[in-house]
N, C-alpha and C positions, 0 to 999 in steps of 0.2 A: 340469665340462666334460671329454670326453673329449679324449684326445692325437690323434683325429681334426678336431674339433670342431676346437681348438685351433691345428691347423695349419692347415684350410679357413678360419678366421677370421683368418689371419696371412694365405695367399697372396691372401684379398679384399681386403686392409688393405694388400697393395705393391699387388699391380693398382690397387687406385682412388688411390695415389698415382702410379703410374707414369703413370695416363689425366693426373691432375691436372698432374703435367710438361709431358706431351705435348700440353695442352692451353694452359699457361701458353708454351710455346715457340711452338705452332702463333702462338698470338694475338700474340706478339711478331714473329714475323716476317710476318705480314699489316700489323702496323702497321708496319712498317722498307717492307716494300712499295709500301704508300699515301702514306707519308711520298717515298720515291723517283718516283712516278708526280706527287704533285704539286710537287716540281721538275721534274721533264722538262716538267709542262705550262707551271709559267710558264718556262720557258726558250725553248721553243717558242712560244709567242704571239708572237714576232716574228722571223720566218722574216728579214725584213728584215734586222734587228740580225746575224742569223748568217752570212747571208750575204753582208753587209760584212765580216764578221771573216774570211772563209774558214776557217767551223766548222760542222763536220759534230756535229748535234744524235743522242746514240744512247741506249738505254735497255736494258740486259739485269736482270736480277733482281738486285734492291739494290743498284743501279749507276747513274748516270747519267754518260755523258761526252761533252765538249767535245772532239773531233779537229782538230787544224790539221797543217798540212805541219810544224811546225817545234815544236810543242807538246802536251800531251794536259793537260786537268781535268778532273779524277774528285773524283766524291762516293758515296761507298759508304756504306750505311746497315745500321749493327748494333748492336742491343741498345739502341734509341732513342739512337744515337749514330750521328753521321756525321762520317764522316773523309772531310776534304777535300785535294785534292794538284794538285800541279804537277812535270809533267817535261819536260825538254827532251829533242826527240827530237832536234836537232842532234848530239850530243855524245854519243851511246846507244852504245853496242858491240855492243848488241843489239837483238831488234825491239822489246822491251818496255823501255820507256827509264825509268829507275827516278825516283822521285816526290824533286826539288830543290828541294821545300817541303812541307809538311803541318801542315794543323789540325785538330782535331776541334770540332765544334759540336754544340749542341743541338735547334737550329729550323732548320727548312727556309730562314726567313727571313735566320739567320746563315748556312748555307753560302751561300746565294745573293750574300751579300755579302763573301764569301771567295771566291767561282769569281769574282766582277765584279774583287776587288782584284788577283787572280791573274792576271788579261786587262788588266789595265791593266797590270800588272810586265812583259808581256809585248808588250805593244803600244806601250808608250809610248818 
């Protein structure tokens, strides 16, 4: 093999791991995506439920959050992990009112019952 040869066989050999990366990332964040869009949607199935609570239902990219006058819960989703939180916006010095609880979970179906216990701490 030539020291031509040699090096074209080297920079095929990063490129197709670098694709391989970028491919293993891509597919990780399309699934943190899906995993996010199906809590927004059961959260949303009962407009009812939210609009007793005085909660504003919102969705941006790997994000889902709960808005109240007096509170915010957020579930952010990364690396098939979702960190769930609680802040008081009473008590904030600033607009972003930093998170006075936090868990991380695995299933969409645990945080959902981490944002339920986190609205009860908070409403009861």
């Amino acid at each position: 093999m030539s020291f031509r040869q040699a090096f074209d066989a080297e920079r095929l050999k990063r490129d197709a791991e670098r694709r391989a990366r970028d491919d293993a990332e891509r597919a990780r964040q399309e699934a943190d995506e899906a995993r996010s869009l199906q809590l927004f949607e059961l959260l949303a199935a009962d407009p009812g439920f939210l609009d007793e609570k005085k909660l504003t239902l919102e969705h941006s990219r790997y994000t889902v959050m709960l808005e109240h006058a007096d509170y915010r819960l957020r579930a952010y989703f990364e690396d098939a992990q979702i960190n769930v939180t609680a802040a008081d916006k009473r008590s904030a010095t600033t607009i972003t009112a930093a998170p006075t609880k936090q868990e991380s979970v695995d299933s969409v179906e645990q945080a959902l019952d981490v944002l339920a216990r986190y609205l009860a701490d908070e409403t009861l």
